[in-house]
C-alpha positions as CSV (number, residue, x, y, z in Angstrom):
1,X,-126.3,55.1,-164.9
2,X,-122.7,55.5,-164.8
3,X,-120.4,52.5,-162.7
4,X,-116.8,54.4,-162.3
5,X,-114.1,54.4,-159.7
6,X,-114.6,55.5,-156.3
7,X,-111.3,57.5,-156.8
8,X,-113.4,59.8,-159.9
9,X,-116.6,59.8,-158.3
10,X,-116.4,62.9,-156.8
11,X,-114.4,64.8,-159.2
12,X,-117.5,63.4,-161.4
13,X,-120.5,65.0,-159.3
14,X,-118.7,67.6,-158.7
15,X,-118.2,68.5,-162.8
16,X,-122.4,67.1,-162.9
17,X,-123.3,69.6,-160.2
18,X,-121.0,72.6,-162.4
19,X,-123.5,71.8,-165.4
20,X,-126.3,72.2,-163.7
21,X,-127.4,68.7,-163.5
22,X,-128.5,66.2,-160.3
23,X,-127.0,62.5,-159.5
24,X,-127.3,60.0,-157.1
25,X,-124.4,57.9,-156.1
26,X,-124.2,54.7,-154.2
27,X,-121.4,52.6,-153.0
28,X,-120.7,49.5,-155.1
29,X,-117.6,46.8,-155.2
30,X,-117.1,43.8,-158.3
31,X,-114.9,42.5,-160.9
32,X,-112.3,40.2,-160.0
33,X,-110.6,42.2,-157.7
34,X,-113.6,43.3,-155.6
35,X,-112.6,47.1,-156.3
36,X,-114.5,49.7,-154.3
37,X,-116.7,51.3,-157.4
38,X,-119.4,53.9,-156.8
39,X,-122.7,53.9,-158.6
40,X,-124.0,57.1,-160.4
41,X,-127.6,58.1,-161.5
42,X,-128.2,60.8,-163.2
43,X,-131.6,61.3,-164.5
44,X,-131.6,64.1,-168.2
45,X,-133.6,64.6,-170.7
46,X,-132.7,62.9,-174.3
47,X,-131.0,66.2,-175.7
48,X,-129.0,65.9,-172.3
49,X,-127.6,62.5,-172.9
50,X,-124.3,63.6,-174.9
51,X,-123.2,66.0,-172.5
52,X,-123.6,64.1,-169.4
53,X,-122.0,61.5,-171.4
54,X,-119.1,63.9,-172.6
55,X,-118.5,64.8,-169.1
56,X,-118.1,61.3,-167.9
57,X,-115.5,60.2,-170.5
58,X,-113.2,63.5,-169.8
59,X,-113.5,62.8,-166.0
60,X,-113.6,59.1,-165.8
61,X,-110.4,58.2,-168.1
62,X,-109.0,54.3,-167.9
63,X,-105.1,54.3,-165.8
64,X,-102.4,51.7,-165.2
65,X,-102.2,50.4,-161.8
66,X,-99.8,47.9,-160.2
67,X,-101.4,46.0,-157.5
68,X,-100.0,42.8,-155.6
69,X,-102.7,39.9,-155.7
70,X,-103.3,38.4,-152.1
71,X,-100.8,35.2,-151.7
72,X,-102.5,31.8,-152.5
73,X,-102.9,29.3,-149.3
74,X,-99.8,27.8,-148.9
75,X,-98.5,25.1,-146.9
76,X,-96.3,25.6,-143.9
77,X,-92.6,26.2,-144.6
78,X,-93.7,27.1,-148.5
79,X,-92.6,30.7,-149.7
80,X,-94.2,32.9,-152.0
81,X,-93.0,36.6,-153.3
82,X,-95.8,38.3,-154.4
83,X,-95.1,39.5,-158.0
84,X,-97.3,42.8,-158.7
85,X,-99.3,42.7,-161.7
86,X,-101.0,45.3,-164.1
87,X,-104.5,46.2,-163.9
88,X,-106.6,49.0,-166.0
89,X,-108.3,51.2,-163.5
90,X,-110.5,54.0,-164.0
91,X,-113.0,54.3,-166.6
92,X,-116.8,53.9,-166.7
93,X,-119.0,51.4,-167.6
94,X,-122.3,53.1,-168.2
95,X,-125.9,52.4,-169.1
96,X,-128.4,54.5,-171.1
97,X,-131.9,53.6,-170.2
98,X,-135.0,54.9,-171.2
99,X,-137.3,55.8,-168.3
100,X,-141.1,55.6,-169.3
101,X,-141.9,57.6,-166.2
102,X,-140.2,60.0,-163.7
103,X,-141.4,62.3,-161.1
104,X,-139.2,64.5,-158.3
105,X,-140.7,65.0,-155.3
C-alpha cells in the first residue's frame, strides 16, 4: 500500500500496469495541509516486493513547493499579506504488509 500524490498517481499505474502488475487506487486527503493524496494497492508476491518498490521511488520522487497558507481570522480593518512558504511535495509513504490470504475473483 503505497500513499503518494495525486499529481504521480497516474504516472505510477501507469509504470505498474508496463510491468505487468495490477493496483487499486483510491482517493485520499491528510497532513496538515489537507493535500489531495491518492491511495494505491498493489497486491505481489514476496520476490515482487523490490520491484514494485523500485518503481515507486523512481516515480514518486519528494519536490519543493511554494504554497500560500489560508489567512488567519482577522479582525475588521486588520491586514494580512500572505507570505508563501516551503512545503516538500511528492514522495510516498508506503506500507509492506503481509496478507495471510488472498483470492481474485
Amino acid at each position: 500500500m503505497a500513499i503518494v500524490n495525486t499529481e504521480d498517481s497516474r504516472t505510477l499505474l501507469d509504470r505498474l500496469a508496463d510491468q505487468g502488475f495490477s493496483a487499486t487506487v483510491t482517493s485520499s486527503a491528510g497532513g496538515v495541509l489537507r493535500v489531495s493524496n491518492a491511495t494505491i494497492l498493489c497486491g505481489v508476491a514476496d520476490d515482487q516486493v523490490e520491484t514494485v518498490l523500485a518503481i515507486i521511488r523512481e516515480t514518486c520522487e519528494s519536490r519543493i513547493r511554494y504554497i500560500t497558507p489560508l489567512p488567519p481570522v482577522m479582525e475588521p480593518g486588520e491586514m494580512h499579506i500572505p507570505t508563501p512558504v516551503e512545503k516538500r511535495m511528492g514522495g510516498a509513504v508506503i506500507f509492506v504488509i503481509d496478507v495471510e490470504h488472498f483470492e481474485k475473483i
